[in-house]
N, C-alpha and C positions, 0 to 999 in steps of 0.2 A: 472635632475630628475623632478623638480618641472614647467618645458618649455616643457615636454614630451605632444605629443596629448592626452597620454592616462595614462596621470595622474589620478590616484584617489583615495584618502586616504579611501575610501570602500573598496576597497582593501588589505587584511593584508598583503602581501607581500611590497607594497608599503608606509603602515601603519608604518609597521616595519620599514623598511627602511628609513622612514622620524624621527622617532620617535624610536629608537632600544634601548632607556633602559625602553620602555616601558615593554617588552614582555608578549606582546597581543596574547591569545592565544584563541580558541574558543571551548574551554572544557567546558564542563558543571558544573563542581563540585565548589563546594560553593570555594574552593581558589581561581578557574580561578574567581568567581564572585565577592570577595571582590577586586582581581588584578585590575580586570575593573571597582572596583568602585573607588577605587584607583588612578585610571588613570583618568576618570571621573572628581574629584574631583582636582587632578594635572593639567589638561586642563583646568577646570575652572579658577583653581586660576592664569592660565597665561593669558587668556581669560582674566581675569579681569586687568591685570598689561599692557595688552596691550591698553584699554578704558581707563584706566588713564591718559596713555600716550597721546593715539589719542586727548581724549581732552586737554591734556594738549598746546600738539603742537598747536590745534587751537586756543587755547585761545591766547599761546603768538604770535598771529601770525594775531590774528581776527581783531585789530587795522590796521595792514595794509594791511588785504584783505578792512574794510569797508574806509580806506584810499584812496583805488584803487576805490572802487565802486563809493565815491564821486565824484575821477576825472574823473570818465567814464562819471557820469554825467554831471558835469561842460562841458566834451567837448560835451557830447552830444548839450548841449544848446547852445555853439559856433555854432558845427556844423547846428545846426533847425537856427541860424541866420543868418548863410553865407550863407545857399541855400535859404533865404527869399530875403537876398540883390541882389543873382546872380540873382533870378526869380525879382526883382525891376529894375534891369541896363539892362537885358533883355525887361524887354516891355519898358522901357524909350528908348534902344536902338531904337526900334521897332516904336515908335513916331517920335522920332527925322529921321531917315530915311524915313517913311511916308510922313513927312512933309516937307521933302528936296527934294524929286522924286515928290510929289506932287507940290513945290512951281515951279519945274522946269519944268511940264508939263504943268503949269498953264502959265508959260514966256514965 
């Protein structure tokens, strides 16, 4: 139901469906309106038990997302020095060959 293209809880049929002890009805009369305030107020308060949660799981978990973020760093700075060293053995390469094709042009 909820993988469907044409999911969507605008829908009372589908409304229903996800939620059937709701029963959402689209009457006018002051019962249908306290029902939906009802509901209203039962959504929020899971709405709210689910923000509890989310942050909860972050928190216990934020130690080692900023754990991971350090090492990303650290390797980032490995890496900014390997490609200083490979771009340093590259033009030394670049010398020392010069200077051997040149010393041998010169003999």
């Amino acid at each position: 139901l909820f993988l469907k293209p044409d999911f969507a809880l605008e829908n009372p049929e589908v409304f229903n469906a996800v939620l059937p002890w709701s029963q959402f009805t689209q009457a006018r009369d002051t019962n249908a309106r306290s029902s939906s305030k009802l509901l209203q107020e039962k959504l929020s308060h899971y709405l709210d038990i689910v923000e509890v949660q989310i942050a909860r799981q972050i928190s216990l978990r934020s130690d080692a997302f900023f754990t991971a973020m350090a090492s990303h760093d650290e390797l980032q700075e490995h890496l900014t020095m390997t490609c200083r060293a490979i771009r340093h053995l590259r033009y030394s390469a670049v010398i020392v060959e010069f200077s051997h094709v040149y010393e041998i042009k010169v003999i």
